[in-house]
Z-matrix of the N, CA and C atoms (Angstrom, degrees):
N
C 1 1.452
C 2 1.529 1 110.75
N 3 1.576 2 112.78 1 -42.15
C 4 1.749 3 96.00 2 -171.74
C 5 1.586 4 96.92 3 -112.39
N 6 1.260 5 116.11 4 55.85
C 7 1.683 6 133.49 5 141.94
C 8 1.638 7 112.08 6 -122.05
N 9 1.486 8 109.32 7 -12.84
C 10 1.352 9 114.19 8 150.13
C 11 1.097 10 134.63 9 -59.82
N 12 1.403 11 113.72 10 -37.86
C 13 1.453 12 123.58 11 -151.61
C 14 1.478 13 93.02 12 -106.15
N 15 1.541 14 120.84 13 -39.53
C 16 1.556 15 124.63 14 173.86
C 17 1.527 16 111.20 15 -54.19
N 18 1.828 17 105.32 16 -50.69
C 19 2.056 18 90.97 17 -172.98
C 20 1.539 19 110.32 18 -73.09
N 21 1.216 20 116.58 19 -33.25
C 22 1.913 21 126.67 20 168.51
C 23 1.460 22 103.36 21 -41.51
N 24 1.364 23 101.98 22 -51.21
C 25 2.016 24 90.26 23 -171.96
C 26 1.666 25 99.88 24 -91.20
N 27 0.995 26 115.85 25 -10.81
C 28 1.924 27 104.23 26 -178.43
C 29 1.757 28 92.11 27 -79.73
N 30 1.128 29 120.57 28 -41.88
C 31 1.499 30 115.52 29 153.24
C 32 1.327 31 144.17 30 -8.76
N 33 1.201 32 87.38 31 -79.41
C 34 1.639 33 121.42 32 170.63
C 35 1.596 34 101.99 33 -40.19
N 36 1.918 35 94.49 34 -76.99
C 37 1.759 36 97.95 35 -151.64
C 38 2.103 37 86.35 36 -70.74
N 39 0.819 38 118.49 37 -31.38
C 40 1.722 39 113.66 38 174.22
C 41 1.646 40 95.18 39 -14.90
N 42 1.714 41 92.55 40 -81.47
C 43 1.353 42 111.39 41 -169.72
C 44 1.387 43 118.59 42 -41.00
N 45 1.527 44 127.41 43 -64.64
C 46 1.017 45 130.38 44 170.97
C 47 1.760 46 124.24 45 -45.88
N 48 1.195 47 123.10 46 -52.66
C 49 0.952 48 133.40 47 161.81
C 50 1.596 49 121.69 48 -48.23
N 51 1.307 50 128.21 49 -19.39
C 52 1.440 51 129.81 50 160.74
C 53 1.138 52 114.14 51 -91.46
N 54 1.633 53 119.38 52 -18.60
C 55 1.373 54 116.66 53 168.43
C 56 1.343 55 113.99 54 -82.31
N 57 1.074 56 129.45 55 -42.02
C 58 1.467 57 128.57 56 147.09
C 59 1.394 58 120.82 57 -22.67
N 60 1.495 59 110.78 58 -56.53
C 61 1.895 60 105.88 59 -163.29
C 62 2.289 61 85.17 60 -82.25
N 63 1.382 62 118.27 61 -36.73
C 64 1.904 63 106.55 62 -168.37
C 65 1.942 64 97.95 63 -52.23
N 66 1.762 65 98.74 64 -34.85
C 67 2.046 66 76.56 65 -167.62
C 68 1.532 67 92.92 66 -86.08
N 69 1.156 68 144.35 67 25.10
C 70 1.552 69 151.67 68 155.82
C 71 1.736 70 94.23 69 66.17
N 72 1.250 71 105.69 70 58.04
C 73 1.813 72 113.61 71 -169.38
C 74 1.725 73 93.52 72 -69.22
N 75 1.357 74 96.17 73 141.93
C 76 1.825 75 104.85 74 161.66
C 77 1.463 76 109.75 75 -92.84
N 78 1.542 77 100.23 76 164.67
C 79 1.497 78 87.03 77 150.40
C 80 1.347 79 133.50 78 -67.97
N 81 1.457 80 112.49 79 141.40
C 82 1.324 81 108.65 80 -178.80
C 83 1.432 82 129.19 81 -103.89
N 84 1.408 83 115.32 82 -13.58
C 85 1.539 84 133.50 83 175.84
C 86 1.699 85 115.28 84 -176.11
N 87 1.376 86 115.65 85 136.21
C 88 0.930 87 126.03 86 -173.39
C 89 1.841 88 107.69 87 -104.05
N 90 1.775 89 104.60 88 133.67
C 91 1.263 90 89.20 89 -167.23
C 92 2.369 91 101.77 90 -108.73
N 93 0.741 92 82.84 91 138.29
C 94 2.186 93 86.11 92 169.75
C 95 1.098 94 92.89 93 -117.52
N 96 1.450 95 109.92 94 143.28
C 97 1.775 96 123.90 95 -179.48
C 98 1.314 97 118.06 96 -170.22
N 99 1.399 98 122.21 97 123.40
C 100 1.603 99 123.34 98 -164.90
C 101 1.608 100 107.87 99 -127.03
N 102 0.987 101 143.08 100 147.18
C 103 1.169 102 141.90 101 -177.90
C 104 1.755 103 113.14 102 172.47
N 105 1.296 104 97.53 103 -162.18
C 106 1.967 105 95.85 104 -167.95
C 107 1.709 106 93.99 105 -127.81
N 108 1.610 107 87.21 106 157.57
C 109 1.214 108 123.09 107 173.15
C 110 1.670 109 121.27 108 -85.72
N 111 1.627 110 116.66 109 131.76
C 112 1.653 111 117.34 110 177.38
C 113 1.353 112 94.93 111 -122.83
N 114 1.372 113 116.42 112 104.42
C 115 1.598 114 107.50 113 -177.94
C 116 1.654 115 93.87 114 -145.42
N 117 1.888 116 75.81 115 152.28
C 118 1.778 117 100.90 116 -169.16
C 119 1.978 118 100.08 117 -142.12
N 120 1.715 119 90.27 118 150.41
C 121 1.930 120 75.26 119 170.60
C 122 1.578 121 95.79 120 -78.30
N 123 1.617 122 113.52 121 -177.37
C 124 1.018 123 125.53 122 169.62
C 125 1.922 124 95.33 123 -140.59
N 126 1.586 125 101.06 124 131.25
C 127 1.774 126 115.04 125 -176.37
C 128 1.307 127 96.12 126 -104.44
N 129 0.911 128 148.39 127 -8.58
C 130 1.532 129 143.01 128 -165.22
C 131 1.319 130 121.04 129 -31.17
N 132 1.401 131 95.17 130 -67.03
C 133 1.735 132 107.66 131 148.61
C 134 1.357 133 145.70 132 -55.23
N 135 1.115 134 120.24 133 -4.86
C 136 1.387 135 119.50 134 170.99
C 137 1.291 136 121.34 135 -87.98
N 138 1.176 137 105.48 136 170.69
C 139 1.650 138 110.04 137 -171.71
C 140 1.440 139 101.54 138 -115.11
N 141 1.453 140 120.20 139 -21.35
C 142 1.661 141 109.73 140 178.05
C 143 1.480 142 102.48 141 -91.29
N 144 1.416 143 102.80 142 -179.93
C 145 1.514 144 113.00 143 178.37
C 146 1.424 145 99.09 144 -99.60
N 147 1.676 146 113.59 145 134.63
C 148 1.765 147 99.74 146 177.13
C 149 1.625 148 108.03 147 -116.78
N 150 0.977 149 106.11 148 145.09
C 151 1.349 150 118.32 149 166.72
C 152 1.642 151 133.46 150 -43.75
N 153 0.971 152 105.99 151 -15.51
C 154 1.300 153 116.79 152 -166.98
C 155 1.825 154 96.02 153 -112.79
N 156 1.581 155 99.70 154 135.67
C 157 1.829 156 104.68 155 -176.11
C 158 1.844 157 101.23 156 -131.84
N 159 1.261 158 99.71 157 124.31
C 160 1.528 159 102.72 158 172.49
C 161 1.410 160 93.72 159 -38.43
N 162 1.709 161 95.28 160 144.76
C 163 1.750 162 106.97 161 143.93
C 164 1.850 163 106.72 162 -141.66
N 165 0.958 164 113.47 163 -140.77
C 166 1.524 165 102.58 164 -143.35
C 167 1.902 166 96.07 165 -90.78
N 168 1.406 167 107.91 166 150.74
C 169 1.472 168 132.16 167 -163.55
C 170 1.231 169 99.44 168 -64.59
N 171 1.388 170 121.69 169 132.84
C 172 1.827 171 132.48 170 174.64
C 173 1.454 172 96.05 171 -113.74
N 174 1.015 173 108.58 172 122.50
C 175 1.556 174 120.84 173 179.72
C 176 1.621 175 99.25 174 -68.77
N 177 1.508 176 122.08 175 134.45
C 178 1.605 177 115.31 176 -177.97
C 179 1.611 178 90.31 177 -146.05
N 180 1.744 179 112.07 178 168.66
C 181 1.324 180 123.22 179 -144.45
C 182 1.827 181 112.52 180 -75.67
N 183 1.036 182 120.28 181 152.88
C 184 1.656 183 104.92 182 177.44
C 185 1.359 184 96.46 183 -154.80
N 186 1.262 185 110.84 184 113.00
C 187 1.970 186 137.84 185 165.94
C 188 1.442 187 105.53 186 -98.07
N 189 1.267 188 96.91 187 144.25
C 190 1.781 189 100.56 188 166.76
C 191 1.778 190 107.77 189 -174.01
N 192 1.274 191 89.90 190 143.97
C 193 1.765 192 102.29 191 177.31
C 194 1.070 193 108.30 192 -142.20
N 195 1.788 194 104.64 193 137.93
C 196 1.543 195 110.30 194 -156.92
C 197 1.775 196 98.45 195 -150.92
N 198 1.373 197 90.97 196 147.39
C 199 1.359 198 112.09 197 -168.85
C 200 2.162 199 109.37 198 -100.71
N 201 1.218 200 114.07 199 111.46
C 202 1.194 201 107.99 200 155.41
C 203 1.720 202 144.21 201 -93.50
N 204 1.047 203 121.51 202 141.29
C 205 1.595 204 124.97 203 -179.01
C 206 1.449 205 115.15 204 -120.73
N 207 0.945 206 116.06 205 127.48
C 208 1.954 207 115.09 206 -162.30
C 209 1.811 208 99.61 207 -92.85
N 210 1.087 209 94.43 208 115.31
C 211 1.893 210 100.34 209 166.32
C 212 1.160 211 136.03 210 -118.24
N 213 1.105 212 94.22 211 22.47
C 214 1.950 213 109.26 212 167.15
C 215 1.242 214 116.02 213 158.51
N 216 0.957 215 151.88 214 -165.01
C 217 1.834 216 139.17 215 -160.01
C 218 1.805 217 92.89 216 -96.76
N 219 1.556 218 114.56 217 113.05
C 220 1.891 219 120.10 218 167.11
C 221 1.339 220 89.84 219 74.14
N 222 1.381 221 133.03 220 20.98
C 223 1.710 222 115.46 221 142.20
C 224 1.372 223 108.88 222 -125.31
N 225 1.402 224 106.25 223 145.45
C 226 1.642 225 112.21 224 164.60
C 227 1.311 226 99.20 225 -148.36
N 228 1.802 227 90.13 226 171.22
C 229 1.437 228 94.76 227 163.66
C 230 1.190 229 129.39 228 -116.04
N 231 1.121 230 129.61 229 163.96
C 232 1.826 231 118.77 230 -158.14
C 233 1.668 232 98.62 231 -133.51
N 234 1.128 233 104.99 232 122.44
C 235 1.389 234 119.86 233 158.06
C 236 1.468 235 129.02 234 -116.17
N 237 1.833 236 105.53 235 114.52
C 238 1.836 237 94.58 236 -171.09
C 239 1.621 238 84.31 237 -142.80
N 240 1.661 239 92.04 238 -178.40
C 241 0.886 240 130.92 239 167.48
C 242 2.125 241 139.83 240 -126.18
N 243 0.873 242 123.42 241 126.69
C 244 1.123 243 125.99 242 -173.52
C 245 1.713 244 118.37 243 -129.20
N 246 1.539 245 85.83 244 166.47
C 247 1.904 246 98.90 245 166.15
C 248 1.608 247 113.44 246 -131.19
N 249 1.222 248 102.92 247 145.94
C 250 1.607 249 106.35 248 -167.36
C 251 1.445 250 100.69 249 -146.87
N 252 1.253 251 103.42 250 134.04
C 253 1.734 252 116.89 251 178.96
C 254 1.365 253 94.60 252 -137.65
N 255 2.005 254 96.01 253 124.23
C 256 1.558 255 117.03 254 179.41
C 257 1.764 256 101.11 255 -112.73
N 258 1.371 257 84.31 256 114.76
C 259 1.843 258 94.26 257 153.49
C 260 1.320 259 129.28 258 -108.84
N 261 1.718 260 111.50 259 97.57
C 262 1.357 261 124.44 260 -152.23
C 263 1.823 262 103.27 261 -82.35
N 264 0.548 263 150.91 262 168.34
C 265 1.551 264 138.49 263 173.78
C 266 1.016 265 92.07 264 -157.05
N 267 1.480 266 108.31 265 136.66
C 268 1.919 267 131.49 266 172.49
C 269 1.523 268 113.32 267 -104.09
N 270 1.165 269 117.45 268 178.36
C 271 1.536 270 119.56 269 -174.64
C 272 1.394 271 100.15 270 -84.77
N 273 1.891 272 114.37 271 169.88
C 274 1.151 273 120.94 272 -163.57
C 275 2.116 274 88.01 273 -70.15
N 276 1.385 275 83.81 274 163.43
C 277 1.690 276 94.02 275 -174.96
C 278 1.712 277 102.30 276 -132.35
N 279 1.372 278 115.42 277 11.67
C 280 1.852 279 114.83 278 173.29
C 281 1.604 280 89.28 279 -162.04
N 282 1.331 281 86.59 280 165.48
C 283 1.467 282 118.13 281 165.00
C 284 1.484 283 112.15 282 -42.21
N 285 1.352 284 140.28 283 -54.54
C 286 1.148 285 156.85 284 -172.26
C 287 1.761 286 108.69 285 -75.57
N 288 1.265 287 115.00 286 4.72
C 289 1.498 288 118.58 287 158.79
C 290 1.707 289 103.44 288 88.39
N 291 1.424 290 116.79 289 -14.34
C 292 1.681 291 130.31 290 -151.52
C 293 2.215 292 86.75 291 -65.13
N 294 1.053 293 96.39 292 153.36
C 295 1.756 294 108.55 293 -175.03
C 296 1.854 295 107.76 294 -130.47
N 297 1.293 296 80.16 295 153.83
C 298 1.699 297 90.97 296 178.63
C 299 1.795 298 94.91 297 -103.64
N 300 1.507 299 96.83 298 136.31
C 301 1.737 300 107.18 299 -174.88
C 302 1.293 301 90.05 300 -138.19
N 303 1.528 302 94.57 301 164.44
C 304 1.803 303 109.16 302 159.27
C 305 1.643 304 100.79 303 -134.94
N 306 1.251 305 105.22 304 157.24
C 307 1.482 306 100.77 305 161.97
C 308 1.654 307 92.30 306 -143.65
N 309 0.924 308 78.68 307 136.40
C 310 2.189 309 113.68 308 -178.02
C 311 1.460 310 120.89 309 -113.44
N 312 1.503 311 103.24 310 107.26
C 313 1.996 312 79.91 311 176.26
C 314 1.852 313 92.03 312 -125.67
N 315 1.317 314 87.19 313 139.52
C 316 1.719 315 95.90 314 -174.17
C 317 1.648 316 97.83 315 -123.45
N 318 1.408 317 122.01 316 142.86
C 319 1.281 318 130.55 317 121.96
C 320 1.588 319 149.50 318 -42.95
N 321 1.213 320 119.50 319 122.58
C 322 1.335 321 101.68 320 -164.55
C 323 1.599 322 122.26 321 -134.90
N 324 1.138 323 117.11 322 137.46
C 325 1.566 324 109.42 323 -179.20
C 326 1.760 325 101.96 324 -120.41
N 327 1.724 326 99.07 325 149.81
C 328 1.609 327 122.44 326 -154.83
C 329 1.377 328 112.46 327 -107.54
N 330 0.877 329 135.07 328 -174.57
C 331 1.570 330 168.68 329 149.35
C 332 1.227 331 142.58 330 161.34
N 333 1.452 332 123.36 331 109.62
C 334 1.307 333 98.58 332 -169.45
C 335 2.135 334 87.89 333 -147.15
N 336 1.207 335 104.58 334 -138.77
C 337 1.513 336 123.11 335 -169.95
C 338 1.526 337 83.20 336 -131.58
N 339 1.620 338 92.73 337 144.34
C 340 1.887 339 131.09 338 151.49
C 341 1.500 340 121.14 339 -137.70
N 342 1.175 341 112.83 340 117.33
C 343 1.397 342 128.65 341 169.22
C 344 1.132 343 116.61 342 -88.28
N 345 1.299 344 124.44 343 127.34
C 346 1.994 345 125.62 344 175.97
C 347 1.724 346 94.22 345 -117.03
N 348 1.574 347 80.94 346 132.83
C 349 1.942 348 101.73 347 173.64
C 350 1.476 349 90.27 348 -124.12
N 351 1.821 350 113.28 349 120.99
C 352 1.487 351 90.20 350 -176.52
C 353 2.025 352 92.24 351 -102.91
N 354 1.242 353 109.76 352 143.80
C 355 1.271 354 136.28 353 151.85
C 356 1.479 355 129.46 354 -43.89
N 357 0.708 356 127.78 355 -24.63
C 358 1.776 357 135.57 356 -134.53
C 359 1.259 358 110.04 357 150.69
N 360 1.408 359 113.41 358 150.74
C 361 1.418 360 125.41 359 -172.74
C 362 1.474 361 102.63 360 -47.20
N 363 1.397 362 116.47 361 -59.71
C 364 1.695 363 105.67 362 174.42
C 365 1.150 364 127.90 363 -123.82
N 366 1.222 365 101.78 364 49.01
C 367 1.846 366 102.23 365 -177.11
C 368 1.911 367 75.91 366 -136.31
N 369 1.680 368 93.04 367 129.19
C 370 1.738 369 89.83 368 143.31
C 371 1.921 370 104.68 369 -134.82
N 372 1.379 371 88.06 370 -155.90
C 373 1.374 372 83.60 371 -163.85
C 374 2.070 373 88.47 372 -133.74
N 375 1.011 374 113.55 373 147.96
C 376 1.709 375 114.82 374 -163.89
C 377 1.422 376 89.43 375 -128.40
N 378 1.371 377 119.98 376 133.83
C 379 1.390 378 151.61 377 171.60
C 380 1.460 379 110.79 378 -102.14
N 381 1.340 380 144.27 379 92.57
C 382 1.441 381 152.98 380 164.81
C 383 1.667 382 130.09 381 -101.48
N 384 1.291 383 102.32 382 139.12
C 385 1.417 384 122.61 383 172.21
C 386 1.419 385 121.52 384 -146.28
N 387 1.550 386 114.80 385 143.66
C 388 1.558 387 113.59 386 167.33
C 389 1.633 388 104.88 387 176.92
N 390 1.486 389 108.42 388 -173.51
C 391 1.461 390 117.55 389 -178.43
C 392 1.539 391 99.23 390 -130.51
N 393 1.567 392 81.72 391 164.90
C 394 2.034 393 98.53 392 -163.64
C 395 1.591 394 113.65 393 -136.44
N 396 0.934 395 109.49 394 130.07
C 397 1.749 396 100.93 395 176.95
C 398 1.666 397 115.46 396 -102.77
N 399 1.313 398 110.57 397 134.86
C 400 1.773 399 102.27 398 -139.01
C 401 1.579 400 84.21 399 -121.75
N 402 1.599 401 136.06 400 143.45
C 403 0.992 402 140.64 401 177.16
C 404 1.459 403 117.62 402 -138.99
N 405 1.313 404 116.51 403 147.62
C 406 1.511 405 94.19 404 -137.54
C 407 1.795 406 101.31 405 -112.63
N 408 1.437 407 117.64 406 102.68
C 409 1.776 408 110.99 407 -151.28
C 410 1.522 409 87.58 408 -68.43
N 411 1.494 410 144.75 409 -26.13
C 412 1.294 411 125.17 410 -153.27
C 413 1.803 412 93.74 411 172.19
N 414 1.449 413 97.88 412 145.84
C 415 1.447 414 120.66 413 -178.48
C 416 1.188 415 121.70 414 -145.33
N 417 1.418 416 135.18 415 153.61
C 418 1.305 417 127.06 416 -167.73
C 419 1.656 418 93.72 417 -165.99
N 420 1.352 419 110.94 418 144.76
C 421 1.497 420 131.58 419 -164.46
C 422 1.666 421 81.92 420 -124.22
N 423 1.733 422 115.07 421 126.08
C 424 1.709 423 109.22 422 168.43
C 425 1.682 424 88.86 423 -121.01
N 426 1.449 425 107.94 424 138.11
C 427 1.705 426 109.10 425 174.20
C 428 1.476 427 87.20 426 -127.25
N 429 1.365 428 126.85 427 120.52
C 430 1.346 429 137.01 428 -174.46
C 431 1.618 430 116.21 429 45.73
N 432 1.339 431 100.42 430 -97.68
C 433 1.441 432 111.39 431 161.63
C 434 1.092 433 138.27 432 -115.18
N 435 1.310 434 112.42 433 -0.58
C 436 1.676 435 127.84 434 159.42
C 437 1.377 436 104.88 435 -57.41
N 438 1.143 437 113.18 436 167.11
C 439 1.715 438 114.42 437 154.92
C 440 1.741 439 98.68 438 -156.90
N 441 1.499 440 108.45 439 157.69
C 442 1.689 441 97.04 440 -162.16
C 443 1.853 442 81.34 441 -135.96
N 444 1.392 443 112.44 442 158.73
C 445 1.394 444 119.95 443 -176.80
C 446 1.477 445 100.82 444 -89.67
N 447 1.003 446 147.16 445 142.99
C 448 1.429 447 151.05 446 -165.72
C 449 1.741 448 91.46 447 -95.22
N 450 1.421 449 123.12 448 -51.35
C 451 1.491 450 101.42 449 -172.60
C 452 1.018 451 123.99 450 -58.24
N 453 1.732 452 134.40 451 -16.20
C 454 1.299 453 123.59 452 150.71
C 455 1.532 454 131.18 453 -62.08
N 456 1.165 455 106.66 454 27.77
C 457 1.633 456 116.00 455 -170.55
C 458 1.894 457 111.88 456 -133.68
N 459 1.086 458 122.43 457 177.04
C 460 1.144 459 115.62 458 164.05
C 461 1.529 460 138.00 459 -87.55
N 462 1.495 461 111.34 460 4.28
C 463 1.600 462 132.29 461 163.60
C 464 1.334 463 108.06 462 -31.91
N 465 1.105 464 101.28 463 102.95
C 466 1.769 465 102.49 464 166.91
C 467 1.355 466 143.46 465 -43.19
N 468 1.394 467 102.14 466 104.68
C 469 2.017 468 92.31 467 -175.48
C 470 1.229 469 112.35 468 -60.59
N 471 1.207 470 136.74 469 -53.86
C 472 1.569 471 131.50 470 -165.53
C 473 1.550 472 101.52 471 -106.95
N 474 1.379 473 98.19 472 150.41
C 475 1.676 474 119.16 473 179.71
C 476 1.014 475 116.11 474 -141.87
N 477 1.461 476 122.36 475 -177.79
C 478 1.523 477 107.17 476 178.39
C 479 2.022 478 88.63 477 -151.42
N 480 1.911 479 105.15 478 159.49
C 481 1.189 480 86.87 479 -164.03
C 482 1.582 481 88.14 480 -144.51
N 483 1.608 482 118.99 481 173.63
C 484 0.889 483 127.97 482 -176.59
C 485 1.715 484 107.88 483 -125.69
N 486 1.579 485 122.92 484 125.59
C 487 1.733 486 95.72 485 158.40
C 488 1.334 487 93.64 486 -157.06
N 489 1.455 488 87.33 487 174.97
C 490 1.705 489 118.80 488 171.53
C 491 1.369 490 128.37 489 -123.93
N 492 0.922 491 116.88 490 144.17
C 493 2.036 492 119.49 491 -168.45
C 494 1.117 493 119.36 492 -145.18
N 495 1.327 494 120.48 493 159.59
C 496 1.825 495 120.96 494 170.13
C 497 1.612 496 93.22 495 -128.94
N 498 1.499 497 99.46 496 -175.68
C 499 1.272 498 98.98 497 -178.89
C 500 1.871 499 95.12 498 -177.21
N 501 1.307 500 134.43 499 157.83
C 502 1.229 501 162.92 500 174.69
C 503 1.284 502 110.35 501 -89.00
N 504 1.440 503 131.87 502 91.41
C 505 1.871 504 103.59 503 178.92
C 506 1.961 505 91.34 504 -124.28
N 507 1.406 506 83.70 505 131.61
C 508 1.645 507 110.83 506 -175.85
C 509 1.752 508 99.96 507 -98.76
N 510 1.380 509 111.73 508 101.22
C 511 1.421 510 112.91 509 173.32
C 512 1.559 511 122.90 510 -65.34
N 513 1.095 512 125.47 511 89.93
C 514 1.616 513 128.21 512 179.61
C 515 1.477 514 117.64 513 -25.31
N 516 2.022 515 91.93 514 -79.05
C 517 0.945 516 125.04 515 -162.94
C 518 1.505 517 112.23 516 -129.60
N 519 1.474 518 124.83 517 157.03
C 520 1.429 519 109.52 518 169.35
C 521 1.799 520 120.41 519 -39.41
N 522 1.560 521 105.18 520 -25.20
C 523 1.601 522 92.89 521 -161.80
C 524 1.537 523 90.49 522 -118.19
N 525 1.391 524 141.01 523 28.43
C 526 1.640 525 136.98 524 -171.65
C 527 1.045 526 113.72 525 -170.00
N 528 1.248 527 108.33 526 119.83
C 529 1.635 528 111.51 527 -178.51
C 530 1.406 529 94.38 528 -128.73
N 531 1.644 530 128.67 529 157.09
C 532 1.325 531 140.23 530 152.17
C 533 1.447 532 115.90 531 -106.72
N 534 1.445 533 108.27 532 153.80
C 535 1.645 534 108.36 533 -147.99
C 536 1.647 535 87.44 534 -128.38
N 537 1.247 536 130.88 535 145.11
C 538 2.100 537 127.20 536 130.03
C 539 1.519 538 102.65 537 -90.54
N 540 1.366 539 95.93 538 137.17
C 541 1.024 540 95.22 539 167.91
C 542 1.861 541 109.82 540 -144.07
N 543 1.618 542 111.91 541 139.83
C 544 1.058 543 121.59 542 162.38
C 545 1.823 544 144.08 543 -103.29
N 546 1.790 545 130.28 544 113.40
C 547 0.964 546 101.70 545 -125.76
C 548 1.500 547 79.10 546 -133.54
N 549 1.434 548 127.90 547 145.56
C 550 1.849 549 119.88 548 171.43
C 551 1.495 550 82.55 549 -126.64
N 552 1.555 551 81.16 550 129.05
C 553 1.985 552 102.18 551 149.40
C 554 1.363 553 120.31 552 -112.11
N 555 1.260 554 101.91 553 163.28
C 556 1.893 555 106.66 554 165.06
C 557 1.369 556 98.79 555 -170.63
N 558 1.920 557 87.58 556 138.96
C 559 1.784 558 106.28 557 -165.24
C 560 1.334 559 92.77 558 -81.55
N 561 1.436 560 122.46 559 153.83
C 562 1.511 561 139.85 560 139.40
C 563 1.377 562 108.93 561 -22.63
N 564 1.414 563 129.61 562 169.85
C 565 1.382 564 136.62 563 -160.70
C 566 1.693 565 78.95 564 -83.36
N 567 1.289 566 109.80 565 154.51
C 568 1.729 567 132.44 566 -175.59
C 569 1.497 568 88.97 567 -120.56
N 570 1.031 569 125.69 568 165.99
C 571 1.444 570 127.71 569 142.52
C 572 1.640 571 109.59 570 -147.94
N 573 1.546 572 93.55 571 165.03
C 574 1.697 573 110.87 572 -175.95
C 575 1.630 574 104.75 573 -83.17
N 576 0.988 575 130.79 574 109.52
C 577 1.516 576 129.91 575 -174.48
C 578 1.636 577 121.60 576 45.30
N 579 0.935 578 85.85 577 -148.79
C 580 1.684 579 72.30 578 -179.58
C 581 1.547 580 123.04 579 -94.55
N 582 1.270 581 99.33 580 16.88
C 583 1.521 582 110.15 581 165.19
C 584 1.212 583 122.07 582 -67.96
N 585 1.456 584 120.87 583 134.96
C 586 1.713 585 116.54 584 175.98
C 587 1.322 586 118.46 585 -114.65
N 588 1.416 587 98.60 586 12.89
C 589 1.713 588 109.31 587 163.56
C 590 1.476 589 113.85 588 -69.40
N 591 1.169 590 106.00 589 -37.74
C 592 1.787 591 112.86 590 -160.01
C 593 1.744 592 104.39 591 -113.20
N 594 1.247 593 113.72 592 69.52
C 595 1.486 594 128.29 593 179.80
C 596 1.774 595 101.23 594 -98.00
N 597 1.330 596 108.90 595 130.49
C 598 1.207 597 135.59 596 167.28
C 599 1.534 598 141.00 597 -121.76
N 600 1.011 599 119.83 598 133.23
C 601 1.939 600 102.53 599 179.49
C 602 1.569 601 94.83 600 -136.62
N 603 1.368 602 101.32 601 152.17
C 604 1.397 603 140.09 602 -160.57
C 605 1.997 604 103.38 603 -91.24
N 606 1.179 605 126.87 604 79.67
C 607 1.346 606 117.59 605 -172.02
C 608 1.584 607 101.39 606 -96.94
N 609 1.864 608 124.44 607 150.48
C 610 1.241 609 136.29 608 -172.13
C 611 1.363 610 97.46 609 -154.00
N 612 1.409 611 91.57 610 134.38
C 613 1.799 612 105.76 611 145.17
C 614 1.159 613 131.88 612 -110.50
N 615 1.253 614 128.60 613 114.14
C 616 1.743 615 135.62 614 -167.78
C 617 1.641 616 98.74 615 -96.07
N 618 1.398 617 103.22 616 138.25
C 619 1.539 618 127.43 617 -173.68
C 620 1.704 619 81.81 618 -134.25
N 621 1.226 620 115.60 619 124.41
C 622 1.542 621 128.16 620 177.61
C 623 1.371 622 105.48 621 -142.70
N 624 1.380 623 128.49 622 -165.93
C 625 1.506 624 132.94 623 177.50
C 626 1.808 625 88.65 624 -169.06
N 627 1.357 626 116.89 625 137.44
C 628 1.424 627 113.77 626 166.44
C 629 1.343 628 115.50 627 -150.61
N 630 1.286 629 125.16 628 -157.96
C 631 1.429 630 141.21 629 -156.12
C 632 1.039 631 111.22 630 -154.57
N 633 0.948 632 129.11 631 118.53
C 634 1.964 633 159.91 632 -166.86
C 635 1.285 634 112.17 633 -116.86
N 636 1.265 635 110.69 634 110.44
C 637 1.714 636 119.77 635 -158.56
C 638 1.952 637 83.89 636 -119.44
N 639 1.334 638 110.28 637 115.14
C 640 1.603 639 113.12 638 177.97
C 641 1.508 640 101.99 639 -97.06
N 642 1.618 641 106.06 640 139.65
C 643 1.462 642 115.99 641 -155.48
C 644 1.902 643 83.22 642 -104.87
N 645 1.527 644 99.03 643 -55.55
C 646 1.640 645 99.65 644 -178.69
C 647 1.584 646 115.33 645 -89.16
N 648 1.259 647 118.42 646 92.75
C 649 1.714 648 114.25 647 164.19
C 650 1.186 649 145.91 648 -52.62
């Protein structure tokens, strides 16, 4: 199923992306954007029982820079890149309150679609979608006061992800606008080694704020 869903969307942006380079599209706006991370596993899918139980959301860091290309009047396509560090936190696991955590920071590369509906002379409102290929710079398992390196384990370095977002962009100036933007992801099924009992995905909500530097006026 998610080698289905990967060649269908390498498809997709294929297509789009050659339609992009035939109308010889420029860039059209460059996006900077910083904000935090709300991330939890999600077991839904699995078939074993896991040990590990969400507990409450640690906000962790979220950068990203992204490239736009205009393909017809309020669509483009956006190509970026980002870094994201998840601090997952589980429920207490002893008497002494001590918790099982991970912290994850991955690299990430983008593509997807943005639609602008503008509102008002300078406020519009941006409609987004796309997929990301997520690589994983460093991981760490903390059980009280231990902490264990995840690359000695079978934790998956690369993932792949799906999301959708809105966002607020307040046009300054002809060439700068500032944006809110709100964004949910969720990875493709992960699994723990080569077991397909114990499938997991990584779900987030990004709360960011950025800056939109327009190349074409």
């Amino acid at each position: 199923m998610k080698k289905t869903i990967l060649f269908m969307s390498a498809l997709f942006m294929g297509a789009i992306t050659t339609q992009a380079q035939d109308k010889s599209c420029n860039i059209n706006f460059i996006n900077l954007e910083s904000g935090i991370n709300l991330s939890q596993f999600n077991f839904s899918d699995s078939e074993m029982t896991t040990a590990f139980k969400n507990g409450d959301y640690s906000p962790s860091q979220h950068q990203a820079l992204s490239l736009g290309f205009n393909l017809q009047d309020g669509l483009s396509l956006v190509l970026g890149a980002s870094y994201d560090k998840h601090t997952l936190m589980g429920e207490p696991i002893d008497m002494s309150n001590s918790h099982l955590s991970y912290d994850l920071n991955y690299v990430s590369a983008s593509a997807g679609l943005e639609y602008s509906l503008l509102l008002q002379d300078n406020v519009s409102l941006l409609a987004s979608g796309g997929m990301s290929y997520n690589y994983l710079l460093s991981g760490f398992q903390n059980m009280g006061a231990a902490t264990y390196d995840l690359a000695a384990t079978d934790f998956e370095e690369k993932s792949y992800s799906y999301n959708i977002g809105a966002a607020l962009l307040y046009q300054v100036t002809d060439a700068t606008g500032i944006y809110l933007k709100y964004e949910w992801k969720n990875t493709l099924d992960m699994e723990e080694g080569e077991s397909t009992d114990e499938v997991y995905k990584l779900s987030t909500c990004v709360f960011s704020m950025g800056v939109r530097f327009n190349i074409n006026n």
